[in-house]
N, C-alpha and C positions, 0 to 999 in steps of 0.2 A: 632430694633428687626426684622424686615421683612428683611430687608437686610444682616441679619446677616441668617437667613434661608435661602435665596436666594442665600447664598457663596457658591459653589460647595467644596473651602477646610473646610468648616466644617466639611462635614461628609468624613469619613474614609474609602473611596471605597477599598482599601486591605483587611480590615478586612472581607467585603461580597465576594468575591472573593471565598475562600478557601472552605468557607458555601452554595455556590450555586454550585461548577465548579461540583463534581459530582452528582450532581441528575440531572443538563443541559446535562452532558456526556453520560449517561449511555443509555437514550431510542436513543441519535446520535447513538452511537456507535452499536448499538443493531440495528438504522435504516441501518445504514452500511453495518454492516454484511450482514441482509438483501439482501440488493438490489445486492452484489461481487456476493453471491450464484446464487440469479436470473443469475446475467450477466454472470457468469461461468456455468449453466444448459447445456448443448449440447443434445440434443439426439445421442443416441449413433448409430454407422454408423456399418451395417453390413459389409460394403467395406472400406480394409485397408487400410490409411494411417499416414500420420503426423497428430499429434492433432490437437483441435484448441486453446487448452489452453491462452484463452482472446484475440486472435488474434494472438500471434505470431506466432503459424505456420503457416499461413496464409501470414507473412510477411516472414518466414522463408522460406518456399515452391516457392514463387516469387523469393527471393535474389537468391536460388541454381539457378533457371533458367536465369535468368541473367546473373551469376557468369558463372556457368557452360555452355550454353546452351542449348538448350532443348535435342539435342542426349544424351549428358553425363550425363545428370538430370534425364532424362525418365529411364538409366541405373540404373544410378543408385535408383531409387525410383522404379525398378522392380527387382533388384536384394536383396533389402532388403524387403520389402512387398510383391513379387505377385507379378502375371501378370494381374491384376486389380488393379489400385491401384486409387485412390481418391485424387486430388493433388489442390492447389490455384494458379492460375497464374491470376494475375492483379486483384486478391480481387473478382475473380468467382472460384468455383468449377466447375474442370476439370476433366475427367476421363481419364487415359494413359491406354490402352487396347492392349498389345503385348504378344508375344509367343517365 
């Protein structure tokens, strides 16, 4: 009798499955939410540039200056924004300040 308790295939682990998965899901998914909002907060920037929407622009703002470099980057990120514009190179905020 104690070893028949003891069998893990006695009891029927599918069947508890179905009957826990959302009430365990609901406060995760809910802590989730959560923390995306926190990490996507920004304060918002009175100086225009590319977003930072979770980093990518950030990564986005570095590749043009790479790709491009910094003459045709600087153009172009003042010919769409301003002549202030607020930019990411190497994962710091940079300011491009021309006329």
């Amino acid at each position: 009798m104690v070893l028949e308790t003891l069998n893990p295939m006695h009891y029927n682990i599918t069947s508890l499955v179905p009957d826990t998965m959302p009430v365990a899901t609901v406060p995760i998914l809910i802590l989730m939410c959560f923390l995306f909002l926190m990490w996507n907060h920004e304060e918002t920037s009175s100086i225009p540039g590319p977003g930072y929407c979770m980093g990518i622009g950030p990564l986005i703002s570095h590749g043009r200056f790479l790709w491009m470099g910094v003459g045709n980057a600087c153009n172009y990120y003042n010919k769409t924004y301003g002549e202030f514009v607020r930019v990411w190179i190497g994962g710091e905020e940079t300011f491009i300040i021309s006329k």
